[in-house]
Structure formats: structure tokens, C-alpha cells
C-alpha positions in Angstrom: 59.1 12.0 128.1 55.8 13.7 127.0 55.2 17.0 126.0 52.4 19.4 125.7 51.8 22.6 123.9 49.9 25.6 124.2 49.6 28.7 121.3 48.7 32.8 121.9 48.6 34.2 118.3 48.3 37.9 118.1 48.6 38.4 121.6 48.6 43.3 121.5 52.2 43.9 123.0 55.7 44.0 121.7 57.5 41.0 122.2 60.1 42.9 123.7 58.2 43.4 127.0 56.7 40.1 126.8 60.0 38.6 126.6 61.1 39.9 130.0 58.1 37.6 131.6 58.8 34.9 129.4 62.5 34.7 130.8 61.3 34.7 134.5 58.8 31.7 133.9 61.6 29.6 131.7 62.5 26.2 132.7 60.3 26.7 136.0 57.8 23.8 137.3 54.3 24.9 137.0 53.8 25.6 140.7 56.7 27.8 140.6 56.2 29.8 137.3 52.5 30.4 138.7 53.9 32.0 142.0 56.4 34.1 140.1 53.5 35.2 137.6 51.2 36.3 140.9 53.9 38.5 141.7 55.3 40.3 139.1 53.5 43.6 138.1 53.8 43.5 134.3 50.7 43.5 131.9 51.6 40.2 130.4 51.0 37.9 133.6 47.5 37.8 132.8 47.3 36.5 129.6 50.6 33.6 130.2 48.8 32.6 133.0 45.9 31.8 130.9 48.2 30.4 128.3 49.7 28.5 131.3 46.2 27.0 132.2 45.8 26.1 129.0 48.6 24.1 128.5 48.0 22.2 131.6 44.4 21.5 130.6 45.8 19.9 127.5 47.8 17.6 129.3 45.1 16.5 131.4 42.8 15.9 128.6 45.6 13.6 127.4 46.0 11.9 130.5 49.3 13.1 131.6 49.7 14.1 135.6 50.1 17.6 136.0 51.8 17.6 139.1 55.6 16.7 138.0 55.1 19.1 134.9 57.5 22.2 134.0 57.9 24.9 131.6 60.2 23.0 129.1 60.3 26.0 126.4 58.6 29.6 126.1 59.4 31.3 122.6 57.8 34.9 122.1 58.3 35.4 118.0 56.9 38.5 116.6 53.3 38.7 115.4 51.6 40.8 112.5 52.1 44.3 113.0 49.5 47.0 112.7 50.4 49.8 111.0 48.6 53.4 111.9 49.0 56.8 111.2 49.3 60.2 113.2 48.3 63.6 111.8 51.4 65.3 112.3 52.0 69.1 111.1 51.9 70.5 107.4 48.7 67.7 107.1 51.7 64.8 106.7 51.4 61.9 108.7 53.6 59.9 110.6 53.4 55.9 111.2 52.7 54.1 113.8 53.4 50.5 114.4 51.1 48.2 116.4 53.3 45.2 117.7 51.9 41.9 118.3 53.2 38.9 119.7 52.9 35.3 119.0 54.0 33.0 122.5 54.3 29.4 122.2 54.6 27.4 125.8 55.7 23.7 125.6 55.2 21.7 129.3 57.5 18.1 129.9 57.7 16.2 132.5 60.2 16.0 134.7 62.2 12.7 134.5 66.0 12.7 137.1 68.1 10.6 135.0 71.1 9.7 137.1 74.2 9.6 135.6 
């Protein structure tokens, strides 16, 4: 069994919303997680289908066939957060936090042991 990784550090959203894609893609071949990512109207498609891409151009520049590949893991850990401020009234100031997200996509291939 090989496996193939793909890395989006600092990726500008929480990883609360990026987590509800993440689910939808998880354990999915490749053919299917791309259909399910043309159809879903979130932000986040975008970018995990590049991440997607990616990871499949790594495993052909290994030599592995992409065509029996599928989404093995996708984590979504939290990133650095950016911390802001807003003028609020009495001249104090209120924070504001930035979220980022760090997503991490492993591919395997997919071997049917019978047992």
C-alpha cells in the first residue's frame, strides 16, 4: 500500500467551516471527492481542490497510478491565529481573531483484501 501526501499551511478560514468540507470528501476515491467538491457551494472547495490536485500530482511524479487512488485521511488542525483590534466606544478596543487553518490530505490506494 502506498501513500501520498499533500500540505495547506495557513490556509485564511476557521477550521470549523473547513471541517464541514473535509468530512464530505473523507474516505472518498478521487473521482468521487472531485464531484462532490464541484457541487458544494462553500468557500473551501476551491482551495481542497487544489490541494487535491496536488496530491495527485505527487503521486504521479512518484510513479504511482492515479486511477485506483482515494482520500485515505483529511485532518484540518488549527493554524496561527491573527489577532486584530476594533475601535470600540470610550477609545477601548476590542480583539479580533483571525483563524487560520492548516489541512493535511493523505491519498492510498485502494487494495480489496478478501477475507
Amino acid at each position: 500500500m502506498v501513500e501520498v501526501a499533500a500540505q495547506l499551511n495557513n490556509y485564511r478560514q476557521s477550521p470549523r467551516k473547513v471541517r464541514l468540507v473535509a468530512d464530505a470528501i473523507r474516505g472518498k476515491s478521487v473521482k468521487e471527492a472531485r464531484n462532490r467538491l464541484n457541487f458544494i457551494t462553500k468557500k473551501t472547495t476551491g482551495p481542497l481542490q487544489k490541494l487535491l490536485n496536488s496530491a495527485l500530482a505527487n503521486a504521479k511524479n512518484i510513479g504511482i497510478e492515479t486511477d485506483n487512488l482515494k482520500i485515505k485521511s483529511i485532518t484540518v488542525n488549527k493554524g496561527q491565529t491573527l489577532f486584530r483590534r476594533r475601535p470600540v466606544a470610550h477609545g477601548a478596543a476590542h480583539p479580533i481573531k483571525k483563524r487560520t487553518s492548516k489541512i493535511k490530505l493523505v491519498l492510498s490506494d485502494e487494495l480489496k483484501t478478501k477475507s
